[in-house]
TORZA-655820 format. One record per residue (C-alpha): residue in three letters; x, y, z. Coordinates in steps of 0.5 Angstrom, whole numbers, plus 500, padded with zeros to 3 digits. Layout:
<sites>
AlaXYZ/...
</sites>
This chain:
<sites>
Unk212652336/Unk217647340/Unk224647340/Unk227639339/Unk233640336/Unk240644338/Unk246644333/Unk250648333/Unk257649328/Unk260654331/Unk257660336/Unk261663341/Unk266656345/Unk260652343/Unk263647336/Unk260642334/Unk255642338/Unk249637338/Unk242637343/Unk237632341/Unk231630344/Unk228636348/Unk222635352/Unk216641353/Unk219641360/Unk227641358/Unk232643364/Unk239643361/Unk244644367/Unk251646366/Unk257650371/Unk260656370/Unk262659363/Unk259652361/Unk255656355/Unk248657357/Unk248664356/Unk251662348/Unk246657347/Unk241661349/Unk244667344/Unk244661339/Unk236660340/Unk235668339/Unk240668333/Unk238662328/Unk231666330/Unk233672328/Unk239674325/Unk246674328/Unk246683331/Unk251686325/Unk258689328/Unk255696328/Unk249693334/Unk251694341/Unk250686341/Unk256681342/Unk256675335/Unk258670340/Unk263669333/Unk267662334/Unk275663336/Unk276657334/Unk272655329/Unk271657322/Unk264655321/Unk259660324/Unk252658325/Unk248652326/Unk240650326/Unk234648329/Unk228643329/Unk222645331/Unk216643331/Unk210647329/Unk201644329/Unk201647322/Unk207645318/Unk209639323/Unk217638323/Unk220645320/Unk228645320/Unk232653321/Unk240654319/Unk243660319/Unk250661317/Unk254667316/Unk252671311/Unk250678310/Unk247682315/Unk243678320/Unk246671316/Unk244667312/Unk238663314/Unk234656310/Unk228654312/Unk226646311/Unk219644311/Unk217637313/Unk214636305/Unk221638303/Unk220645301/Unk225651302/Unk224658303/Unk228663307/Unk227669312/Unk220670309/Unk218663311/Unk222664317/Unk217670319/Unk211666317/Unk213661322/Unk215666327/Unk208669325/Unk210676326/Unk214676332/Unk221679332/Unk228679336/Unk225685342/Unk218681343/Unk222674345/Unk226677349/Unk220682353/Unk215676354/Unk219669352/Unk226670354/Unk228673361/Unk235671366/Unk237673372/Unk240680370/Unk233682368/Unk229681373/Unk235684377/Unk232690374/Unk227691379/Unk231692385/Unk234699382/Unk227700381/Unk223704386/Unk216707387/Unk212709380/Unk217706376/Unk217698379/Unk209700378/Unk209702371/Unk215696370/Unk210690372/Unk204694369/Unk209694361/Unk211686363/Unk203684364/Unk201689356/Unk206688352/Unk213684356/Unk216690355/Unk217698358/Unk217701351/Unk211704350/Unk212706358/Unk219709356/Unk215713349/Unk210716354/Unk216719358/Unk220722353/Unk213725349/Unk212729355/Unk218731356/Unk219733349/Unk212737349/Unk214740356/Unk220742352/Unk217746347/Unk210749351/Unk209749359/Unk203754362/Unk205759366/Unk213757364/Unk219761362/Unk224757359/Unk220753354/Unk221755346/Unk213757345/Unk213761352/Unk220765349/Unk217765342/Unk210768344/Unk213773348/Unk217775343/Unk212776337/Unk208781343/Unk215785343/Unk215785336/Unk208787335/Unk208793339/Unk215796336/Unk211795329/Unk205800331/Unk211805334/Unk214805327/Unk209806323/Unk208813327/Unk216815323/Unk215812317/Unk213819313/Unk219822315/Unk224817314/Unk225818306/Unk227825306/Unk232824311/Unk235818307/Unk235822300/Unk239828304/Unk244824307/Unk245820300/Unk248827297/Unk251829303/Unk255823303/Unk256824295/Unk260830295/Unk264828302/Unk266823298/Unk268828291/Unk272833296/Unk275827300/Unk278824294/Unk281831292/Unk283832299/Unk287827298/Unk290828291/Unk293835294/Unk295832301/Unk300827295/Unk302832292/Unk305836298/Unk307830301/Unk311829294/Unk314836295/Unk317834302/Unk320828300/Unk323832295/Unk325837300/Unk328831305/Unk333828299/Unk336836298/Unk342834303/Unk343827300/Unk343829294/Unk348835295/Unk353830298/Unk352825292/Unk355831288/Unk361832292/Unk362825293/Unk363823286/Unk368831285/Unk372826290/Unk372820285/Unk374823280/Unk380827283/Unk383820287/Unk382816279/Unk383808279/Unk388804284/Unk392798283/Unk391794290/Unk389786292/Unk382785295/Unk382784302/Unk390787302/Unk391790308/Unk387784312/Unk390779309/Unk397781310/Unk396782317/Unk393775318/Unk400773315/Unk404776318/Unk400775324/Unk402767323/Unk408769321/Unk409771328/Unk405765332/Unk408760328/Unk416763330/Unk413763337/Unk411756338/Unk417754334/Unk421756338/Unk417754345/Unk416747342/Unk424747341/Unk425748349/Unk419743351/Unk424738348/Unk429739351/Unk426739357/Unk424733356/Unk430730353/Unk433732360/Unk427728365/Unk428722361/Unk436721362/Unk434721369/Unk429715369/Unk432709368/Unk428703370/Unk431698376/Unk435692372/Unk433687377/Unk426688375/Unk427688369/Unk432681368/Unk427678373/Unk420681371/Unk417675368/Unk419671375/Unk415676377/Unk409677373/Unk408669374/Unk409670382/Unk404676382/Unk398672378/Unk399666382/Unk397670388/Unk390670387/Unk390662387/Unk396662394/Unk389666397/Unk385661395/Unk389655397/Unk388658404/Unk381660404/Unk380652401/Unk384650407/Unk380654412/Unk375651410/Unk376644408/Unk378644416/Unk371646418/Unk368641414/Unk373636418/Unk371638424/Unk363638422/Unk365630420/Unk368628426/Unk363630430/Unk357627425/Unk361621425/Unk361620432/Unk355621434/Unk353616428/Unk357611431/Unk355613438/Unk347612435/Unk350605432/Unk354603438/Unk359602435/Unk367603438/Unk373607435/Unk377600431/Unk370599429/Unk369605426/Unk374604422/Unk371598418/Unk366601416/Unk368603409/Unk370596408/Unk363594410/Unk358592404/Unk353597404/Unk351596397/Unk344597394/Unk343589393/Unk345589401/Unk340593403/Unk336590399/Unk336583401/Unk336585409/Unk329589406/Unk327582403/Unk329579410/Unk326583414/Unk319584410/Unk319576411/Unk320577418/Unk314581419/Unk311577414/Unk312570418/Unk310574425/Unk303577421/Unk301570419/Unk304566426/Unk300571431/Unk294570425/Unk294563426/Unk295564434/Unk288568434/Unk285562429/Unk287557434/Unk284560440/Unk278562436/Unk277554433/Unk278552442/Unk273556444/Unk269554438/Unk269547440/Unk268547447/Unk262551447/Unk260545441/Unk262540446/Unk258543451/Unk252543446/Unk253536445/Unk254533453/Unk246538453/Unk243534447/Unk245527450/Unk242528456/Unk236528452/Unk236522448/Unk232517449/Unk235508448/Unk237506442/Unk231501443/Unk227506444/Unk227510439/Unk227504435/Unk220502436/Unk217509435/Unk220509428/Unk217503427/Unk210506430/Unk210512425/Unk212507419/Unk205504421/Unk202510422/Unk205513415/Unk202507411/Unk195508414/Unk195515412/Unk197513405/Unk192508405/Unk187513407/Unk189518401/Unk189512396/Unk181512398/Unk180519397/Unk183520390/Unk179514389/Unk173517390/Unk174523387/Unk176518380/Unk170514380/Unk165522381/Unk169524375/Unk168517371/Unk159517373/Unk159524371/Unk163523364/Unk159516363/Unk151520365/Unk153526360/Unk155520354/Unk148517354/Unk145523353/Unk143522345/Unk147525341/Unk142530338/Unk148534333/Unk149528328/Unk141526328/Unk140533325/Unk145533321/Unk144525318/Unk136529317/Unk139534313/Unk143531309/Unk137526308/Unk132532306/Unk138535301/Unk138528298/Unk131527296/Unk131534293/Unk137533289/Unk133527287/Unk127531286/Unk131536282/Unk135532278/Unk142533280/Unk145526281/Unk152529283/Unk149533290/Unk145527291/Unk151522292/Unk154527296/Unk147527301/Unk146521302/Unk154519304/Unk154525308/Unk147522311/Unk150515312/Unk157518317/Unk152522321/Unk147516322/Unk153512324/Unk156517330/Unk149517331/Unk146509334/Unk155509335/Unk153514341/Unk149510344/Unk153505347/Unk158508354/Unk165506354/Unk166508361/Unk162503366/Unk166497366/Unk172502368/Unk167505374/Unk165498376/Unk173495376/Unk174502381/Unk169501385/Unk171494387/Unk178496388/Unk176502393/Unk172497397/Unk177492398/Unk181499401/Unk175501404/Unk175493408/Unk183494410/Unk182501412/Unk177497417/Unk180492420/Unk187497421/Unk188496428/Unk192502431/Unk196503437/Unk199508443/Unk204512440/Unk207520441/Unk209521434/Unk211529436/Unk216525443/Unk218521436/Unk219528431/Unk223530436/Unk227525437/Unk229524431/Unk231532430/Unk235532438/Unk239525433/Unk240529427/Unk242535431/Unk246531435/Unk250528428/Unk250534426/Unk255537432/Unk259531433/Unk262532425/Unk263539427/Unk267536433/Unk270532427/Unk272537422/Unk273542429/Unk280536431/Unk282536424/Unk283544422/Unk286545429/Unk291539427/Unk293543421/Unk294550423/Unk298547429/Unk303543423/Unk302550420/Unk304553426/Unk310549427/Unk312550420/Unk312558421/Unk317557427/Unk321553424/Unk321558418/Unk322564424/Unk327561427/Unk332560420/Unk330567419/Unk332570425/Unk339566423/Unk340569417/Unk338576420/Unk343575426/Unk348573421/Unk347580417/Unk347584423/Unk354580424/Unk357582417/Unk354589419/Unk358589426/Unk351591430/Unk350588436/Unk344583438/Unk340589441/Unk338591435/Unk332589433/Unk329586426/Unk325592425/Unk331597427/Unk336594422/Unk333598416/Unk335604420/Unk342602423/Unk342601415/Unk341607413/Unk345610419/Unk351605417/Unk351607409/Unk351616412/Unk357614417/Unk360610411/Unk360616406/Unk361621412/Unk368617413/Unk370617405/Unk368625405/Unk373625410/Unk379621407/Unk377625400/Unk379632405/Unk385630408/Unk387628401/Unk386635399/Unk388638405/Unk396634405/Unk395637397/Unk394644398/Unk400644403/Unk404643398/Unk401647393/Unk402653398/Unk409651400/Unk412651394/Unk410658393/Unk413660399/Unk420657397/Unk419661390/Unk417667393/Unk424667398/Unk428665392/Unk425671388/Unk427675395/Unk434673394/Unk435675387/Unk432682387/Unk436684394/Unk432685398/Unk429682405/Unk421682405/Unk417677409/Unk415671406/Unk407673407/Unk403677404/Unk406684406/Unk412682402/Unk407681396/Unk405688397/Unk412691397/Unk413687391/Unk406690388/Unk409697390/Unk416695387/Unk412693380/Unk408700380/Unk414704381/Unk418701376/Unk412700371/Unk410708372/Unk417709370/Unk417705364/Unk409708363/Unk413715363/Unk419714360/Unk414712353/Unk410717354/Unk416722354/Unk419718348/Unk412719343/Unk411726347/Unk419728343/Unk417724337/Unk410729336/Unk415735338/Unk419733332/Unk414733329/Unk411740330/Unk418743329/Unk419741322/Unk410742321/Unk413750324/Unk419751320/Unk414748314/Unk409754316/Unk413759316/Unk418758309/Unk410758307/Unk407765310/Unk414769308/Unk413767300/Unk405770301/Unk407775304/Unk411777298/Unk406774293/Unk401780296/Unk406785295/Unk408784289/Unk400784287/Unk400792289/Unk407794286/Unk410795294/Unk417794295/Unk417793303/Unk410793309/Unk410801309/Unk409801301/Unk404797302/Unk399800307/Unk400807304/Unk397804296/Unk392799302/Unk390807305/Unk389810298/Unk385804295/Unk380804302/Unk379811301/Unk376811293/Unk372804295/Unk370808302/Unk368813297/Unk364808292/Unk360805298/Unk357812299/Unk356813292/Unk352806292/Unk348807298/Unk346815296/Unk344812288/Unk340806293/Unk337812298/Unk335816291/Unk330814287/Unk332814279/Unk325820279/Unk327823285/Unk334824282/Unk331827276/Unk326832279/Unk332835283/Unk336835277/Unk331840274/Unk331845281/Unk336850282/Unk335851288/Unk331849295/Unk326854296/Unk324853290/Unk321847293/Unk318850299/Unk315855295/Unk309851292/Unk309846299/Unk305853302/Unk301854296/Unk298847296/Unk298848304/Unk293854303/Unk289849298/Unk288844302/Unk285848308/Unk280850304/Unk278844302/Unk277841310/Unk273847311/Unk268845307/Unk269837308/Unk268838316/Unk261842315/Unk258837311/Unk260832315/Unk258835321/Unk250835317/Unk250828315/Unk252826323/Unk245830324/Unk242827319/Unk245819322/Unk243820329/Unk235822326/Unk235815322/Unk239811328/Unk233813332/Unk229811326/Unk232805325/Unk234803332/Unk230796331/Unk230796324/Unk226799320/Unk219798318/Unk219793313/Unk225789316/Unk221789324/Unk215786319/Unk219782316/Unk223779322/Unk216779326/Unk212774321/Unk219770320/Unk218770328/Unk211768327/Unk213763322/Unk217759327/Unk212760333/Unk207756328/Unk212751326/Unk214750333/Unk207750335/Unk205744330/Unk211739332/Unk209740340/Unk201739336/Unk204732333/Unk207730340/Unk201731342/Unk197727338/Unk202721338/Unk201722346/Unk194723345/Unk194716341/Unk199712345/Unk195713352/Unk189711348/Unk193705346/Unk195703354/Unk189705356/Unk185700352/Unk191694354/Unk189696362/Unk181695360/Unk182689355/Unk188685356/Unk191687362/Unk185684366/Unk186678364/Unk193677365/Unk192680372/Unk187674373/Unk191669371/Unk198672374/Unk195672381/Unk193665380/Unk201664378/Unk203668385/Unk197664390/Unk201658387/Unk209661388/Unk208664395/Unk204658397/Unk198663399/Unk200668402/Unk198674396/Unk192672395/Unk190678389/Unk193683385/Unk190691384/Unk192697379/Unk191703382/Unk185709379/Unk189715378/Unk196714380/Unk196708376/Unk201703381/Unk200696383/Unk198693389/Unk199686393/Unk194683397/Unk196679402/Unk192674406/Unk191678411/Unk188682407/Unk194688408/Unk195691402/Unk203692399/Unk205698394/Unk210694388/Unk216697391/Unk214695398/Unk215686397/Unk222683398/Unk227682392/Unk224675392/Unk217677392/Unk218682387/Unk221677382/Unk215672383/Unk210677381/Unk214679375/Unk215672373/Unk208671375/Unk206677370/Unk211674365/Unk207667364/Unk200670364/Unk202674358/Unk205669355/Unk198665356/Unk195670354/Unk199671348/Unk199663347/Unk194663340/Unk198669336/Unk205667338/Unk206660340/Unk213661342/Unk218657347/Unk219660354/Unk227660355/Unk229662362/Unk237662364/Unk238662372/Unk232666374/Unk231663380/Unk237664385/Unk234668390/Unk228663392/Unk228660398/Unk228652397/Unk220651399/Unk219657393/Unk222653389/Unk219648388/Unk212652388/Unk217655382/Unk218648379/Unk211646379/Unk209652376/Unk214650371/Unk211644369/Unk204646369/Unk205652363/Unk209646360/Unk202644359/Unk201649353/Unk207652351/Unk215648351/Unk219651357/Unk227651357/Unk230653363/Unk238652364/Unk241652370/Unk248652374/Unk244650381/Unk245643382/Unk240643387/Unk235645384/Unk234638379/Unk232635384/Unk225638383/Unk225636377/Unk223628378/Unk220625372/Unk224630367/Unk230628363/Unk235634365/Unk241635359/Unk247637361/Unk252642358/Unk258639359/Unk264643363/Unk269646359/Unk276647361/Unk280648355/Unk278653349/Unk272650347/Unk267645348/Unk265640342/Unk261635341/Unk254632343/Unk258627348/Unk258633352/Unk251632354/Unk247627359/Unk242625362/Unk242626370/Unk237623374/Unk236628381/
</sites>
């Protein structure tokens, strides 16, 4: 099964998400949170299922994306192209299964693909990352064995992980010779018991009647109890009676007394009420009579506080002078400051001007000096085409040099060639012998070719006379064909025949005669008529190579004189251009002069200087005008504060008084304000204070009038002339009321039965008479009471030794209940046991079966990744551990290899049980970052291993290790694309990149 196409809908940052095209060897890089671990979550959950909430697992659910799922093309040897898509659904999503003939199905199909292999064994044998083979480093001694011994069996430490928790469940429940374990606790209880059971079966005849005996004792204790206790209520009844005699007697006389005083007339609450009046009858004459005074002394303070008639006539002059103070202050202030600026300005503007050269007149037309933008920006033009021309004048300058220096050495080249020229003459008569020699020459190759004709003519010419055999057999065949049809009577075949034999029988005679020989015998004259001149060719003494190197030495002297010629005309150009240039300069340099003019520089500034002197001139320029703007405001805010002065002396004037202009003078003032504001602030509160009190005068007076008609009122209510009337029918009404409480309480204190049975004694002796006699009764009873009690204590102490443990029936009981749980606990320990039994039996037959094989395979894979240098793998006898052989035939326990070595050998064991599971499940290997602690020779080793499994089975390895891609030459690498917002979408996010 092979993974050909990702995408995905939505997963995790992963939004419309499309990889196609996935090689057996596939590496898919991408950088950080760049969505490797979410695309190997995604393989896992189309596979598999999406982890429901209540799993530890993460949903990688799309935060912004509605759409949860995608699918996946994979193609299988049996159903060829299969696509599965997963959505959200229910549960683990819900999944589609397409099949390349069209037929659908859903997680049963799905399974049937996978063939039976599930989430747990994908990811023990075909799915691993860096943070699984960082488990091995928090493994030591035993444990990194029986870990490399689960990933070369089944992938994963499960079976390995049940091993331990069976043992220690079993060592829970039964441990020879142990003490805390449940069996052990429980065996020696059954021993305990049974040995309590043959003591109890001695006393168990005796028990019965000391049973029955203590039953009727407790039956007639229980019979005198009951009547002890009625006598004991019967006496308490008649001493409650005896305790109420007293009450009882004084209820008596106090209703004597009630009926002696009779009914008083009296209002409720009298006595008080008419204190509380005339308690405020009294308050409201005393307050009256202080608020009366405090009045009048108020009347007195305010005719002595007057204010002054000054302030007040000139108060608003006042409030204004006072609230303009503040901005006086500030004037001053301002002063100050402005004056530091103008101090800071004069210094900057000279040394402006003492920078710029500039005298003190000159200063001062400054301002009037255009300094605008257009200035500055047409003494930029100029100065940049000032720079311009003085580039291209030095340029042309260095071409000139170059194009003399150039010439000259042509000029010497040419003097070196002319001294080997031969004369004109001379030269003139070799060119005549080469032309003869080149016609020679051309003769003789005309008499070769010639040659070569006239053999390919003869050789032509013999194979025409060759009789031409094919047309005879055919003319003879058509003419047998012909007589047959003659014979037999087919007359239409016969015509046939015999045009056919007559055409044959032509080609045939017409081959006889050659074409070709009157063309051989007209070349072969013409060839010895060449032949006689070649002959007759009479050749002189010439050296043709002196001739070749005269006419090169001629050439090359041409060649140098037209760049002599072309050398003359460029320099006469460049000097015309030269000469323009300087003309142009020099205009140039007028123009900027008479800028520097306008700006009253002097000529020692240069043209590249005037940018800056421009800059320093527009900074002096604004420096200039922010001093005029300061003195403007500095005349303004003497102003300002000289009429202030002058407001202030005439105010003095007017107040009488002699205070200075400054600001002890508006202290003064403010103090003379204050004062004259607390009068005018008391005087007010004093006129409101008189106000209230007359207020509360008529409030008093008003109170009192009230109280005095109550009082009467209440007299009146109790038929009373005067206070004294009044408190003698108070005295009398509290007496009866007093008198009726009492009876109230006694009638609450003795109860309606209570009170009947002491109406029917005469007497209290009557009473304490029958008390004695039920006294005498009850000591009788406890009497006997306490004999009985006293045998059954006997009796108890006899069955409590009986029965200290419990009796017989009950210690049976209790002993096979115990011996019930002892055989419970005994047969779970049994069934841990037997499941333990199986299971070692299970991991005992995949150490002598499949172990062996992955243990073979896998030290193939380590020879490959360590180059050699572990050459076998061993499991140890009976402690179980693996050994590493290395070349030195040294033997390492597990726990001894470095990190990098111990990761290979698992990836090693990982691999070969992948091959050796390839057959039932033909899963692909996903890999994410397994391999950051080789080094970079191992990981070469690493990526040739990569390769050769990708012979038998896919490999995905993702990676964010750029310089691991390079071991990847040959194998398209697909990139994740990076992601620097909320999500990464799309297929454009992956490319191709060729290490």
């Amino acid at each position: 099964m092979k993974i050909r196409e990702v995408h995905i809908y939505g997963f995790g940052r992963l939004v419309d998400f499309h990889m196609e095209n996935l090689s057996d060897l596939q590496v898919i890089y991408g950088e950080n949170e760049a969505g490797k671990s979410t695309f190997m979550a995604f393989i896992e959950a189309v596979l598999f299922g999406f982890p429901s909430r209540q799993q530890n697992g993460q949903r990688y659910e799309p935060k912004f994306s509605a759409v949860y799922g995608g699918r996946l093309v994979l193609e299988t040897e049996k159903d060829g192209n299969i696509t599965v898509e997963r959505i959200k659904g229910r549960a683990a999503g819900e999944v589609s299964v397409t099949f390349v003939n069209g037929r659908t199905g859903g997680e049963e199909a799905l399974a049937h693909v996978l063939n039976g292999l599930n989430r747990q064994m994908f990811q023990s044998i075909y799915s691993f990352n860096l943070q699984s083979l960082q488990e091995i480093r928090k493994l030591t001694g035993d444990d990194i064995s029986r870990y490399l011994f689960a990933a070369g069996t089944i992938g994963t430490d499960a079976l390995l992980s049940a091993e331990r928790e069976l043992e220690k469940e079993m060592e829970a429940r039964f441990k020879p010779n142990g003490r805390k374990p449940v069996l052990n606790v429980q065996l020696r209880k059954l021993q305990a018991m049974e040995k309590e059971l043959n003591r109890l079966k001695a006393e168990n005849g005796r028990y019965g009647e000391w049973k029955a005996r203590l039953a009727a004792l407790e039956a007639a204790q229980a019979e005198a109890e009951a009547e002890l206790e009625a006598l004991r209520g019967t006496v308490q009844q008649y001493e409650h009676l005896t305790s109420l005699w007293p009450l009882y007697a004084e209820r008596k006389h106090v209703k004597l007394q009630l009926s002696e005083i009779g009914p008083v007339r009296f209002p409720a609450d009298g006595i008080r009420r008419l204190d509380g009046l005339m308690s405020e009858w009294r308050a409201s004459s005393g307050r009256l009579s202080a608020v009366k005074k405090q009045k009048q002394v108020l009347v007195e303070k305010m005719e002595g506080e007057q204010p002054d008639p000054l302030f007040v006539r000139h108060e608003g002059e006042i409030k204004k002078l006072l609230d303009d103070w503040p901005q006086y202050r500030g004037w001053q202030a301002e002063t100050e400051r402005l004056q530091s600026e103008c101090e800071i300005l004069d210094s900057q503007i000279s040394e402006l001007a003492g920078m710029l050269h500039l005298t003190a007149s000159q200063v001062e037309k400054v301002p009037q000096l255009d300094l605008s933008i257009a200035a500055k920006e047409r003494l930029s033009t100029l100065v940049r085409a000032y720079d311009r021309h003085r580039t291209r004048s030095d340029a042309l300058q260095a071409q000139l040099e170059d194009l003399r220096a150039r010439m000259n050495a042509v000029e010497q080249e040419c003097a070196l060639l002319e001294k080997e020229l031969v004369s004109e003459e001379a030269f003139r008569d070799l060119s005549a012998k080469r032309q003869e020699k080149e016609k020679k020459s051309l003769l003789e190759a005309d008499i070769r070719r010639g040659k070569q004709q006239l053999s390919r003519l003869k050789k032509m010419a013999d194979e025409a006379r060759k009789p031409p055999f094919l047309f005879f057999g055919l003319a003879l065949l058509f003419l047998m064909a012909g007589v047959w049809s003659f014979l037999t009577g087919q007359y239409l075949f016969l015509g046939v025949f015999v045009l056919g034999a007559i055409v044959s029988g032509y080609h045939a005679f017409k081959g006889n005669r050659n074409p070709l020989e009157q063309e051989i015998r007209a070349l072969e004259q013409e060839l010895g008529e060449k032949e006689k001149e070649l002959r007759n060719w009479k050749e002189g003494d010439t050296d043709w190579h002196e001739y070749e190197r005269q006419k090169q030495l001629r050439e090359n002297w041409k060649q140098l004189i037209l760049k002599l010629e072309e050398g003359e005309q460029n320099g006469r150009q460049m000097q015309n251009r030269k000469q323009r240039l300087e003309a142009e300069e020099r205009q140039l340099l007028a123009e900027i002069s008479r800028f520097r003019q306008t700006l009253q520089l002097g000529d020692g500034f240069r043209p590249r200087q005037l940018p800056d002197a421009f800059q320093l001139l527009t900074e002096l320029s604004g420096k200039m005008r922010e001093r005029t703007r300061i003195e403007k405001k500095l005349a303004q805010l003497a102003a300002s504060q000289s009429a202030f002065a002058e407001r202030m002396e005439n105010l003095w004037s007017r107040l009488h008084v002699n205070w200075p202009l400054r600001q002890e003078g508006i202290l003064l003032l403010q103090q003379a304000c204050a004062e004259q504001q607390e009068r005018k602030i008391r005087r007010q509160e004093w006129e409101k204070k008189c106000a209230e009190l007359e207020e509360q005068v008529q409030l008093l007076e008003s109170e009192a009038e009230a109280t005095d008609n109550e009082i009467k009122k209440l007299f009146a209510l109790a038929g009373a002339v005067n206070e004294e009337d009044f408190r003698k029918a108070g005295s009398l009404f509290q007496q009866y009321e007093k008198l009726s409480g009492q009876l109230e309480i006694m009638d609450l204190r003795i109860s309606r039965e209570d009170l009947e049975r002491l109406e029917t004694v005469k007497d209290v002796s009557m009473l304490e008479q029958e008390k004695q006699k039920l006294e005498e009764k009850i000591a009788e009873k406890a009497n006997a009471l306490r004999s009985m009690r006293k045998e059954s204590t006997e009796i108890r102490f006899e069955l409590d030794r009986l029965e200290k443990g419990g009796t017989f029936t009950e210690k049976l009981h209790e002993y096979y209940s115990a011996l019930s749980e002892f055989r419970e606990e005994a047969f779970e320990w049994a069934r841990y046991a037997t499941a333990k039994r199986l299971l070692s039996g299970m991991m005992k037959r995949l150490r002598e079966t499949r172990f062996p094989q992955v243990l073979h395979k896998a030290e193939a894979y380590l020879q490959c990744l360590t180059n050699g240098s572990y050459v076998s793998l061993h499991m140890g006898g009976e402690d179980g551990r693996f050994y590493v052989k290395r070349r030195d035939d040294v033997l390492f326990a597990a726990n001894e290899l470095s990190q990098a070595t111990a990761e290979q050998l698992y990836i090693a064991l990982r691999f070969s049980l992948a091959e050796a599971l390839g057959g039932e499940f033909p899963s692909p290997v996903v890999i994410d970052d397994g391999f950051v602690n080789f080094d970079i020779y191992r990981t070469e080793k690493m990526a040739r291993l990569l390769d050769q499994v990708s012979e038998s089975r896919q490999v995905l390895l993702l990676t964010c290790q750029q310089p691991m891609l390079r071991f990847f030459k040959g194998h398209g690498v697909k990139t994740l694309g990076a992601v620097h917002d909320q999500g990464m979408a799309g297929s454009g996010n992956i490319s191709r990149i060729q290490p």
